[in-house]
VEXDREN-2710 file (C-alpha; in Angstrom, 1 decimal):
% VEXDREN-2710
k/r/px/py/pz
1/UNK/24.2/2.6/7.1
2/UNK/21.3/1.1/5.2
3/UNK/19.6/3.3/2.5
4/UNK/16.0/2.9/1.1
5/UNK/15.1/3.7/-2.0
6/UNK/10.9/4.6/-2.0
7/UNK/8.9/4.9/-4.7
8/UNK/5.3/6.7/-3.6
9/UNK/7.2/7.8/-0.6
10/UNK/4.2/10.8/0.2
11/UNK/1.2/8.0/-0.4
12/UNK/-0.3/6.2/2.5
13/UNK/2.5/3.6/2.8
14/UNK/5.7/5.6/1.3
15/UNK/5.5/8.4/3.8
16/UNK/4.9/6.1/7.1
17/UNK/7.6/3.6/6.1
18/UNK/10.4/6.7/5.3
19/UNK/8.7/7.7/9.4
20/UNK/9.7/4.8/10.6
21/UNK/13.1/3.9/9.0
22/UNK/14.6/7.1/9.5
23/UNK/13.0/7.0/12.8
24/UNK/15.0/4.4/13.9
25/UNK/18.4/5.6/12.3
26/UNK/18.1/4.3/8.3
27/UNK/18.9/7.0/5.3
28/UNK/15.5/7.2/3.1
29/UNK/15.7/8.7/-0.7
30/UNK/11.8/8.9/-1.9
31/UNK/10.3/10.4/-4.4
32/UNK/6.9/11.1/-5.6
33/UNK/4.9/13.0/-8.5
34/UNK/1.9/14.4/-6.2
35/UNK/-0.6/12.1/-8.4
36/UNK/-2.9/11.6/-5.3
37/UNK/-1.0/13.1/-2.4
38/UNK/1.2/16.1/-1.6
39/UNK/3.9/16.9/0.2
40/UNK/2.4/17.6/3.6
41/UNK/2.7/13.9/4.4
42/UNK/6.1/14.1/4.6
43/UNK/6.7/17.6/5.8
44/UNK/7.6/16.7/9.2
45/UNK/11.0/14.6/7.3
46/UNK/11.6/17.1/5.0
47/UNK/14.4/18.5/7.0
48/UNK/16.0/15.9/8.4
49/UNK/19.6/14.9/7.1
50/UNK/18.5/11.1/6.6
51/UNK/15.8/11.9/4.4
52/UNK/16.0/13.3/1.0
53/UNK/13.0/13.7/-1.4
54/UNK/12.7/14.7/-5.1
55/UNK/9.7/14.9/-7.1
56/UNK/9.9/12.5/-9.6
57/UNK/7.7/10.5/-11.6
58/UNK/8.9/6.6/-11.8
59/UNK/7.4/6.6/-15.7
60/UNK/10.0/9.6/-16.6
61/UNK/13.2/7.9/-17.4
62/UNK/15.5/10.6/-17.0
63/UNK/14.4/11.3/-13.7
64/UNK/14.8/7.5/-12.8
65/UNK/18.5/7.4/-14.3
66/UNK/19.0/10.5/-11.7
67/UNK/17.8/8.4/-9.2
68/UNK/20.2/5.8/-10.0
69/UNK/23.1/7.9/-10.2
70/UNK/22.2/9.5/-7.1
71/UNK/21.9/5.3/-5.4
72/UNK/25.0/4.6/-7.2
73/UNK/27.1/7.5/-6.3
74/UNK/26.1/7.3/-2.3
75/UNK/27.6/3.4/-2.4
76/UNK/30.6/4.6/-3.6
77/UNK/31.2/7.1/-0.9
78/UNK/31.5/5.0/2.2
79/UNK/34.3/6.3/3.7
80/UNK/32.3/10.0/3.6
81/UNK/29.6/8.2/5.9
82/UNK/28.4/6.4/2.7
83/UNK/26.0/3.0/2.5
84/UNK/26.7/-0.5/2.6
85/UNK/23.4/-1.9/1.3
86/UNK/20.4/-0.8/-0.2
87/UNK/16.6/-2.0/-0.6
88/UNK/14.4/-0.6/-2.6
89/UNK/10.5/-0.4/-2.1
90/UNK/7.9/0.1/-4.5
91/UNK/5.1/1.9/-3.2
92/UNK/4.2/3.8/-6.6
93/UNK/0.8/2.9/-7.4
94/UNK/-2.5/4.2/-9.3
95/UNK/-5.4/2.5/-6.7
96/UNK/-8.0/5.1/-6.4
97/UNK/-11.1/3.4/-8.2
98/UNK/-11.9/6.1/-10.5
99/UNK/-8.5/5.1/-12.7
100/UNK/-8.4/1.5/-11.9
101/UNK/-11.2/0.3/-13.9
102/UNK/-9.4/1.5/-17.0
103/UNK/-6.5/-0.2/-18.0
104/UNK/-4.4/2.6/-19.7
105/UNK/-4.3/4.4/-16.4
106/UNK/-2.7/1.5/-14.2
107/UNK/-0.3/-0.2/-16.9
108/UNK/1.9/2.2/-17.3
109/UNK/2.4/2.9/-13.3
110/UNK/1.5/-0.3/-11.9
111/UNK/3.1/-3.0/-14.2
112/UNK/5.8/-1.1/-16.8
113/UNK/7.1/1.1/-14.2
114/UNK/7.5/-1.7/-11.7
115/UNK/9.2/-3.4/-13.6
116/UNK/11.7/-1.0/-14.6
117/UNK/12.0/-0.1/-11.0
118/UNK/12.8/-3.7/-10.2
119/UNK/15.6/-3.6/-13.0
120/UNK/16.9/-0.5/-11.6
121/UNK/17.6/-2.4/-7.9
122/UNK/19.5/-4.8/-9.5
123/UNK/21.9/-2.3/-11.4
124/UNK/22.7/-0.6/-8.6
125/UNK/23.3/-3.9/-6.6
126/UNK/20.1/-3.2/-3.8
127/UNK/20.0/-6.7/-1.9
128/UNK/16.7/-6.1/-1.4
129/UNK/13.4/-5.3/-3.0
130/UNK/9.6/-5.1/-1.6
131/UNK/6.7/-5.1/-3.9
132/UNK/3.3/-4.0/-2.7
133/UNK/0.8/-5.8/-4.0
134/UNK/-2.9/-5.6/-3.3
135/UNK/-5.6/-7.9/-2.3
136/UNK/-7.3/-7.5/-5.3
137/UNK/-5.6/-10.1/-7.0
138/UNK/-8.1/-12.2/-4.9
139/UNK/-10.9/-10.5/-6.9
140/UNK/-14.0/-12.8/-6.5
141/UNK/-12.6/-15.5/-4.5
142/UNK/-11.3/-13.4/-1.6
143/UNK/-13.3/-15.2/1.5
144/UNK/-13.0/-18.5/2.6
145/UNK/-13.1/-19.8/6.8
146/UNK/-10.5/-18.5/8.5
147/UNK/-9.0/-15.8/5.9
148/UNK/-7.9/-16.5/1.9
149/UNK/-4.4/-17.9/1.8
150/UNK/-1.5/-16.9/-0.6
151/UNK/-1.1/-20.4/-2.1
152/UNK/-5.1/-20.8/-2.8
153/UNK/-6.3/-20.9/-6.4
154/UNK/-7.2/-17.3/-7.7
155/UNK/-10.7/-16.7/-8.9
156/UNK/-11.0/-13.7/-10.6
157/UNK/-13.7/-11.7/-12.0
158/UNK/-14.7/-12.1/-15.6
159/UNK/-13.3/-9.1/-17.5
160/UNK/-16.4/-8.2/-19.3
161/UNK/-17.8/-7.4/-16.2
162/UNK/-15.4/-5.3/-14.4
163/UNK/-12.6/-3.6/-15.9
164/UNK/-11.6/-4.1/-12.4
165/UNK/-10.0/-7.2/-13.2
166/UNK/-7.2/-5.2/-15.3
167/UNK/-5.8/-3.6/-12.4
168/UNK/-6.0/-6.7/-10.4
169/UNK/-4.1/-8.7/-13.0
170/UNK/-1.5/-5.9/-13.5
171/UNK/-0.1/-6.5/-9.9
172/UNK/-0.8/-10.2/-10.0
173/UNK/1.6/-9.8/-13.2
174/UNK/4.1/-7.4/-10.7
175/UNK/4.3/-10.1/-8.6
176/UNK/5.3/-12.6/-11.2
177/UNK/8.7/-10.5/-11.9
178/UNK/9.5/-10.1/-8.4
179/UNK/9.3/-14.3/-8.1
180/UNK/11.5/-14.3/-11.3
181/UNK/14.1/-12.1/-10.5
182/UNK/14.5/-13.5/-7.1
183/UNK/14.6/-17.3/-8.4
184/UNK/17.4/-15.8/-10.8
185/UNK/19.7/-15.2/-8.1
186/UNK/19.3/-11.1/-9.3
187/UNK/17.7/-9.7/-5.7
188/UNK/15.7/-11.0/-2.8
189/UNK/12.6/-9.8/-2.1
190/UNK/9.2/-10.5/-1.8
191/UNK/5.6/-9.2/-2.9
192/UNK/2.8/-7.8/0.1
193/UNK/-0.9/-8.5/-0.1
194/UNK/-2.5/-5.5/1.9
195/UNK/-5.5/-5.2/2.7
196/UNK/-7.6/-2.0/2.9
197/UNK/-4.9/0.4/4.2
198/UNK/-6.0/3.8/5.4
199/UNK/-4.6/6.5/7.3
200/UNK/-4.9/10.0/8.9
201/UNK/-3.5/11.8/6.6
202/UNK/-5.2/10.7/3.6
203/UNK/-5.5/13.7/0.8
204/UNK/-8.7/12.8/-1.0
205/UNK/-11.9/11.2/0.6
206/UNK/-11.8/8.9/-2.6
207/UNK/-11.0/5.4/-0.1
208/UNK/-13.9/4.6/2.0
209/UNK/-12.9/5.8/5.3
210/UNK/-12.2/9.0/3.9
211/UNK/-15.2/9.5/2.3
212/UNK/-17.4/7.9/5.0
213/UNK/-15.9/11.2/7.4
214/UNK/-16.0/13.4/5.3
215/UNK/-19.7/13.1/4.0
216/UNK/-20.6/12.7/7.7
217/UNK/-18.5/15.8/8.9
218/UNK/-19.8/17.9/6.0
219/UNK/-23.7/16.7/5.6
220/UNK/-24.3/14.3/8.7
221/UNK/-25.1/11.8/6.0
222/UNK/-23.5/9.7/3.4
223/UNK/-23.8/8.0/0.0
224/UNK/-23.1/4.5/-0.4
225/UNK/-23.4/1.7/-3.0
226/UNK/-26.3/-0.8/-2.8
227/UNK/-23.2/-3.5/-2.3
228/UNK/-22.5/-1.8/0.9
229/UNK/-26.0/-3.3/2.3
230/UNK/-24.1/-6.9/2.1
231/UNK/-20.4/-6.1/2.1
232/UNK/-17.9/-7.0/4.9
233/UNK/-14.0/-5.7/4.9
234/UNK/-11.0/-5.4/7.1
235/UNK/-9.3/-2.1/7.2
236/UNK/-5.6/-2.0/8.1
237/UNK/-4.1/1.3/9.5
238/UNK/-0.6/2.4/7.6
239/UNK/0.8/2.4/10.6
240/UNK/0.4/-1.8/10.6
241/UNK/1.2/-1.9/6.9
242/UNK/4.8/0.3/7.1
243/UNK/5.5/-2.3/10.0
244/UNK/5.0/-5.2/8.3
245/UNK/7.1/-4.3/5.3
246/UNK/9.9/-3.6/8.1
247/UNK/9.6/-7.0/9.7
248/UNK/9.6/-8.7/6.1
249/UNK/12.8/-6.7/5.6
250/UNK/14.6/-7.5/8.5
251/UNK/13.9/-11.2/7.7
252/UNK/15.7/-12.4/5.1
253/UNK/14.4/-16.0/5.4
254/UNK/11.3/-14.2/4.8
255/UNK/12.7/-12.6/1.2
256/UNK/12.2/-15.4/-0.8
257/UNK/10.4/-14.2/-4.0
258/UNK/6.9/-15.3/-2.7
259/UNK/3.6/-13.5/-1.2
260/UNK/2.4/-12.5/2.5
261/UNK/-0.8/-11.4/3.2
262/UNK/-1.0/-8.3/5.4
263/UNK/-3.9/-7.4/6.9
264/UNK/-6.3/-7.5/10.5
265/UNK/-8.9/-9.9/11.7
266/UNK/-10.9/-7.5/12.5
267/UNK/-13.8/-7.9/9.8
268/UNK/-16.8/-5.5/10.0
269/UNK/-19.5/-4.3/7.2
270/UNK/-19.7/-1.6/5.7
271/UNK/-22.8/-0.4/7.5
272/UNK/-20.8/-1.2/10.9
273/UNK/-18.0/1.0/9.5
274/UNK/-20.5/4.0/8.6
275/UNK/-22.2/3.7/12.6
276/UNK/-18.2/3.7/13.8
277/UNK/-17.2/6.6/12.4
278/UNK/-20.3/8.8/13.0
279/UNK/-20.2/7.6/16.6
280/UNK/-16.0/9.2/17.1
281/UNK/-17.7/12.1/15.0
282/UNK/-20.7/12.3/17.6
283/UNK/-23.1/11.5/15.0
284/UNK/-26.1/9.0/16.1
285/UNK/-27.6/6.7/13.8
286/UNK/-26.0/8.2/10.4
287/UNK/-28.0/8.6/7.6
288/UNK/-27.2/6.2/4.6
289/UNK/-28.4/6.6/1.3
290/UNK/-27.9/3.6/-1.0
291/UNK/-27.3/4.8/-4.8
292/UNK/-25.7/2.7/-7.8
293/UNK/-24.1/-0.8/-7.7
294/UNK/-20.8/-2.1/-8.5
295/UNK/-20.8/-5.8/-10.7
296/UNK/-18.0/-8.2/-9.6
297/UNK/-17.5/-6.8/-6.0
298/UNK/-16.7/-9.3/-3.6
299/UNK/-19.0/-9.2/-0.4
300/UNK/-16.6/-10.1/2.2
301/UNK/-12.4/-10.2/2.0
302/UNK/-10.6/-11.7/5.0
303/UNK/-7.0/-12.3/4.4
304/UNK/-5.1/-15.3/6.3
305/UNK/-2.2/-13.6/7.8
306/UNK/-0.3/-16.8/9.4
307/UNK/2.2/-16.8/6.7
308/UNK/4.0/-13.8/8.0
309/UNK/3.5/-13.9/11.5
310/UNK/5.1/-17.3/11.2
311/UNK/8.2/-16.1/9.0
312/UNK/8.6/-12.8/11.1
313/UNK/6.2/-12.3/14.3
314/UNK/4.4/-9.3/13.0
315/UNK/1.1/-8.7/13.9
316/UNK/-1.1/-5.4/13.4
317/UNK/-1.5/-3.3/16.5
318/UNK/-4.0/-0.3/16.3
319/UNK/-7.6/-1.8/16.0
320/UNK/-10.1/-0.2/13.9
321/UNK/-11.4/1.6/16.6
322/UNK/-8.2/3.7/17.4
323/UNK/-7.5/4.4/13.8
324/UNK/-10.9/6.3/13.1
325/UNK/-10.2/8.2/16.1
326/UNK/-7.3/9.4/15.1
327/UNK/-8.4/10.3/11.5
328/UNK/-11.3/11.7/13.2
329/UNK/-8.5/14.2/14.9
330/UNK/-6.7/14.7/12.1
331/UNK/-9.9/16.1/10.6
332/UNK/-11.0/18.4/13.7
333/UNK/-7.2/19.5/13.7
END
């Protein structure tokens, strides 16, 4: 049996991935310190014998030793229906916008604790390790004809101004170590470029989808940024993303130290987004109202995805359309 290791395993991407690995037979440790989630996401795992969760914070170091004893110990115990290989993923993350313009609230998660988690796989032998990365790291230069590539030249936003930049560079810098430890010889792995990942079960309406419901369900209306007049995005459901990182897994040509963009075609602006999800809500013609503006914010990001659908066939499945429908029942639950 193969065990994952998942960091963030109640976020967005954690708690679909540990769905769909123990779904299809795989033994899932995860942990998580609630920091922008709870423990509903996973409540529907939380007694099944292939799934084990502890709430843990990746920046406390005893609790990540724990961990490692805990990887180390279920190795050794094959003949007691033990594992034979381990990967570890790293969906641990501070994202929502209100901390990621400020440095000292994404280092220490995003880039130290990465890192330490990286180490961590190798001491306890993982073969395996997936970093998610963000499409951030594309910052200003994240549109060109027929999607941004992994190998074109970074552009990113000066630093004076957006503070943005800092949490950009931090999981550029995550993906860095990942390169060097596989060149090394120390692990294979690789680092994921996601695009705007949302899902049902989101906790805060903090992401745009979420908030764009929410407001609409609650007031009929919503409050956007003047950007969002000129701004075009994809959005890629966490059912796509969790499938992606599986493919990638189950590739090992693909687990070369480098990056794959992961995200849909299916580019729309933010105005279309806000008519979309008031139409599944039964909402005509939403009110917008435009308040505030964000400097450095690319209008349009469209990520080339050839990269991985030529290393491992993946390609997303549930359109747009579907996913607000389902968040739209989640909500009305």
């Amino acid at each position: 049996m193969r065990l994952y290791v998942i960091s963030g395993v109640t976020g967005m991407t954690g708690s679909e991935l540990a769905r769909q690995l123990v779904a299809r037979g795989d033994k899932v440790i995860g942990f998580d310190n609630f920091f922008a989630s709870s423990l509903k996401s996973v409540e529907d795992l939380l007694n099944n014998p292939n799934f084990i969760f502890h709430e843990y914070d990746i920046n406390d170091l005893t609790q990540m030793e724990n961990l490692l004893n805990e990887v180390l110990a279920a190795k050794s115990n094959i003949s007691g229906g033990g594992v034979n290989s381990v990967v570890y993923v790293n969906c641990a993350a501070v994202v929502h916008t209100e901390h990621f313009y400020h440095v000292n609230s994404t280092f220490p998660t995003n880039v130290v604790a990465m890192k330490n988690f990286l180490d961590q796989a190798v001491r306890a032998g993982a073969e395996t390790f997936i970093n998610c990365s963000t499409s951030e790291v594309y910052s200003m230069d994240s549109y060109r004809e027929g999607g941004v590539r992994e190998d074109d030249f970074l552009t990113l936003a000066n630093a004076e101004h957006s503070q943005r930049t800092s949490y950009a560079v931090g999981k550029l810098t995550t993906e860095f170590f990942m390169k060097d430890a596989v060149d090394e010889g120390k692990i294979k792995g690789c680092s994921i470029r996601f695009a705007n990942v949302y899902s049902k079960s989101e906790l805060y309406p903090k992401h745009i989808i979420p908030h764009i419901l929410t407001s609409l369900k609650k007031t009929g209306k919503v409050e956007l940024l003047e950007n969002s007049k000129k701004n075009r995005r994809t959005f890629l459901h966490n059912f796509d993303s969790c499938s992606a990182v599986i493919a990638l897994m189950d590739t090992p040509s693909a687990l070369d130290g480098t990056v794959y963009n992961v995200g849909t075609q299916e580019e729309l602006s933010i105005i279309e987004l806000v008519k979309l999800c008031g139409s599944k809500l039964g909402i005509d013609n939403p009110e917008i109202i435009f308040n505030g503006y964000r400097a450095s914010d690319p209008e349009r990001r469209l990520l080339n995805t050839q990269k991985i659908q030529t290393a491992t066939g993946w390609e997303p499945v549930i359109t747009i359309e579907k996913g607000i429908e389902a968040c739209v029942a989640e909500m009305t639950k």
